[in-house]
C-alpha positions as CSV (number, residue, x, y, z in Angstrom):
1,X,1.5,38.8,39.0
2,X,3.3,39.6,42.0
3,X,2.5,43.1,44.1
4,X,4.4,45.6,43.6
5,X,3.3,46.2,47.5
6,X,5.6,44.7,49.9
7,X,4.7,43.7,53.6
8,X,7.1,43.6,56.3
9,X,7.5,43.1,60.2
10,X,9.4,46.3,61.9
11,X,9.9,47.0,65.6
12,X,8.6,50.6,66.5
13,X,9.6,51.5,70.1
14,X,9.3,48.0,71.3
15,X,6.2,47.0,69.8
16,X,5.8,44.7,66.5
17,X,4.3,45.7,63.4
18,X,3.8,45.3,59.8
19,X,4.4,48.3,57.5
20,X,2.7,47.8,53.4
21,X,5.4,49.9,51.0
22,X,6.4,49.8,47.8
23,X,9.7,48.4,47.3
24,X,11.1,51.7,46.0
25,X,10.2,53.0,49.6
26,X,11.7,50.2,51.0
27,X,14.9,51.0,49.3
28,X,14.8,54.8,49.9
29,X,14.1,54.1,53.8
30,X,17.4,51.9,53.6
31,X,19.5,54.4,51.4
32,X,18.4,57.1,54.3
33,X,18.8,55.4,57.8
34,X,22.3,54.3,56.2
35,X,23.1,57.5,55.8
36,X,22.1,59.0,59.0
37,X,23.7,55.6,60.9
38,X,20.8,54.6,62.0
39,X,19.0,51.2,61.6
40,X,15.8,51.1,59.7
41,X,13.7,50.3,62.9
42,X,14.9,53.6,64.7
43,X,14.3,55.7,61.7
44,X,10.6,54.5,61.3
45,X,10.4,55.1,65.3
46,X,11.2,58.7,64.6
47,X,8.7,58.9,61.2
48,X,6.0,57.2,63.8
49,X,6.6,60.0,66.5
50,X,6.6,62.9,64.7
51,X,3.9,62.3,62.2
52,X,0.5,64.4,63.0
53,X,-1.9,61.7,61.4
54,X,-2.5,58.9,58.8
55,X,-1.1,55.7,59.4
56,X,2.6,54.9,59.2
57,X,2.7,53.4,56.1
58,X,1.8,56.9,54.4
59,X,3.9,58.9,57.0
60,X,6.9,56.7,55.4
61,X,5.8,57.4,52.3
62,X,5.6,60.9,52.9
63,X,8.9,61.3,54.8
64,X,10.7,59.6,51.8
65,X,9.2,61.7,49.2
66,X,10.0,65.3,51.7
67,X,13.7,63.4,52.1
68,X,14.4,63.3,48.3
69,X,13.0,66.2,47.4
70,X,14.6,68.2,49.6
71,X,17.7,66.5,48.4
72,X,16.9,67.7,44.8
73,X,16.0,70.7,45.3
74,X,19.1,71.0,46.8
75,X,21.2,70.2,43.9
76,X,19.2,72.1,41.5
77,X,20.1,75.3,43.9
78,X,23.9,74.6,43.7
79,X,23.3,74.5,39.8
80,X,21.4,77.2,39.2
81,X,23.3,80.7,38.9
82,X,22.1,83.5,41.0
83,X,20.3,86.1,39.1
């Protein structure tokens, strides 16, 4: 059975390393550096210098969770009348 885990090689500011996601993160990492015209490499280099500890693969994991969240929460407050 194959992982559902998927490894990959990224450059962060210059430097080489491998980042462990789930391919749903992978896709939602895509989906947001797209949208922000930015290639996937620069948006983990931004996740990487602003997170405040953990390792990266959880700071990405995090960030994507805020991002769509945020995005939700968003919608639901255009849908819901004021009271």
């Amino acid at each position: 059975m194959k992982s559902p885990v998927v490894k990959r090689s990224i450059v962060v500011a210059g430097h080489k390393t491998s980042v462990s996601l789930e391919e749903a993160f992978w896709n939602g990492m895509k989906e947001i550096s797209g949208l922000r015209n930015m290639t996937l490499s620069e948006l983990v280099g931004e996740i990487d210098s602003n997170r405040q500890q953990g390792n990266l693969s959880s700071a990405i994991r995090l960030f994507v969770l805020d991002y769509f969240k945020s995005r939700a929460m968003a919608v639901l407050s255009e849908k819901v009348p004021a009271q």
